[in-house]
N, C-alpha and C positions, 0 to 999 in steps of 0.2 A: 232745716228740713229733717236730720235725722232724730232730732229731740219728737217729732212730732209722729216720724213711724218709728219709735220706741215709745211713745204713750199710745198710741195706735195696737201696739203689739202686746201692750198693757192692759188694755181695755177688750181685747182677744183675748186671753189667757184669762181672764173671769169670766168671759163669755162661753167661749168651749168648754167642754165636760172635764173634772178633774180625776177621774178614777184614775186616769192612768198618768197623770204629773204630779201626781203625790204631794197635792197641796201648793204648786209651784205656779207664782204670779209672778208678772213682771211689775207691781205697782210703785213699790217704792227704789227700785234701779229705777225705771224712768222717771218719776217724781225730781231724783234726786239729780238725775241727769240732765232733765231740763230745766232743773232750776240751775245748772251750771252752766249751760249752753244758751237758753234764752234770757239772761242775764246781762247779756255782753251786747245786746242787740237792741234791748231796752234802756241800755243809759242813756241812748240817745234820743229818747222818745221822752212824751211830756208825763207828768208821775201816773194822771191815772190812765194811762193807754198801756206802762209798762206795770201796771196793777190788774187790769182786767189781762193781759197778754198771759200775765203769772197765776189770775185765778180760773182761766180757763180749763186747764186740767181738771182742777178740785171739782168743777160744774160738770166735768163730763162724765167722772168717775163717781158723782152724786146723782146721779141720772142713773146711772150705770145700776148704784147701791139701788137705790128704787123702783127698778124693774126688775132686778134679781129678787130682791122681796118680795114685790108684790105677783109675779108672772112664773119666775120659776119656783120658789117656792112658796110659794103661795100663802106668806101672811099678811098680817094687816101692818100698814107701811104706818110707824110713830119716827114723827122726822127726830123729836128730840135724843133717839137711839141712838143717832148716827151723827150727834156733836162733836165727838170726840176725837172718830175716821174722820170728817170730811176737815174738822180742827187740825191732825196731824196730816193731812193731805198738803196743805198749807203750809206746815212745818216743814215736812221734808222737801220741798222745794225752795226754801229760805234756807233750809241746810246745807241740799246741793248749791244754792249761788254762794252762804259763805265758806263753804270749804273748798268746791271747786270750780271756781270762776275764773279765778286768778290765776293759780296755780294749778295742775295738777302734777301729783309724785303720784306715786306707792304707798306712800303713808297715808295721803290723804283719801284717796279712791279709798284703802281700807277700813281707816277710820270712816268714812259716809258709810261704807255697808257694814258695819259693827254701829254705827250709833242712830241709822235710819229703825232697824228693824227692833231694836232697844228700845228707843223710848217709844215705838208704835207699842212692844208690848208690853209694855210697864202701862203707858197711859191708856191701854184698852182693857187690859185685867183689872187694875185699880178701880175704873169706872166699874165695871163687872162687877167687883166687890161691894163697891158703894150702893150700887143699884139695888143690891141682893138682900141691904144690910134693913130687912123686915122681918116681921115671923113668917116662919115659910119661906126663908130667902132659901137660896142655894149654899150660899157662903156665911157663916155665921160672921158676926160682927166682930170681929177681935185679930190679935193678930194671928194665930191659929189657921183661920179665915182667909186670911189674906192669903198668907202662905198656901195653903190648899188652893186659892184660884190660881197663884201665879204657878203652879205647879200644875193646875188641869193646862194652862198653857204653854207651857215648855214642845212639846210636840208640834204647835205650828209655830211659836220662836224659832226652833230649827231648823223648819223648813224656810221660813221668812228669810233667815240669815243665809242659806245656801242660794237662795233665790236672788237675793238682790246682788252676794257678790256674785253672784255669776254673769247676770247682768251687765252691774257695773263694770267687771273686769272685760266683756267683750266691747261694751259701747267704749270703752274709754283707753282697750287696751288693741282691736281689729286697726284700727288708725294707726295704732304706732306701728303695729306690722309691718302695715303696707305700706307706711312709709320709708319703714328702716331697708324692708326689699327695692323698693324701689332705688333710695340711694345705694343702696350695692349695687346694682344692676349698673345705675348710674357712671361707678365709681368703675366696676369691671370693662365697660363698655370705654372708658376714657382711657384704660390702663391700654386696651385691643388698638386703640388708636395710632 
């Protein structure tokens, strides 16, 4: 259930107005989260029920991508733009189940939100780049080029990267809280005995 209102909360945070979250999505903390939380729940299910269970997200947040294009900002919706999001949509949820499914540390939560938001913008500027590489592109075709997209993208990288660990670190870190208080609680309540 909570995998489900954290892409819920995901799916809000591109819906609500961002002036004032300074670029701040929950998409790929929950991506990544629910690929590590509905993973454990799907092995016991037959492959393609625990296939469509994991591709549910990417459908809702392509749904999502195409009413923000075409309703709020108002252009014309080319689905082949959007291979590459609803492609890494899918990645980061196969990242979340193989780095946190099993295990979770510290290390791990941090590596998912250090290599979620990574390769989202390596593999969405590169595309940028490629798409641009016409006369008249944005981005000339060289590596000069490149370098200049992935540097118009470094400002929502950053945000992307503060976003998802923060995320990560509440969805995966509120749990240990409340559970390390409550065994004290536990443990002081035993000691009063």
């Amino acid at each position: 259930m909570p995998a489900y209102l954290l892409l819920l909360a995901a799916l809000l945070s591109r819906v609500l107005p961002h002036s004032g979250w300074y670029g701040f999505t929950a998409v790929g903390g929950s991506l990544l989260y629910f690929g590590a939380r509905r993973s454990s729940r799907s092995a016991n299910r037959p492959a393609w029920m625990a296939w469509l269970e994991l591709m549910g997200p990417v459908a809702a947040l392509a749904g999502l991508d195409y009413y923000l294009t075409t309703h709020v900002y108002a252009y014309s919706f080319q689905w082949q733009d959007y291979l590459v999001t609803w492609s890494w949509y899918a990645a980061a949820i196969v990242l979340g189940r193989i780095l946190l499914s099993r295990e979770i540390t510290v290390l791990r939560v941090a590596s998912a939100a250090v290599l979620g938001p990574t390769s989202f913008f390596l593999m969405s500027n590169f595309s940028v780049w490629i798409a641009s590489n016409h006369p008249g592109g944005m981005y000339t075709p060289t590596f000069a080029g490149l370098l200049t997209c992935l540097a118009a993208g470094l400002p929502f990288y950053a945000r992307d990267l503060a976003s998802t660990g923060l995320v990560l670190a509440l969805a995966f870190g509120i749990p240990v809280v409340v559970r390390r208080f409550h065994e004290g609680r536990t443990l002081s309540s035993q000691r009063l005995s």
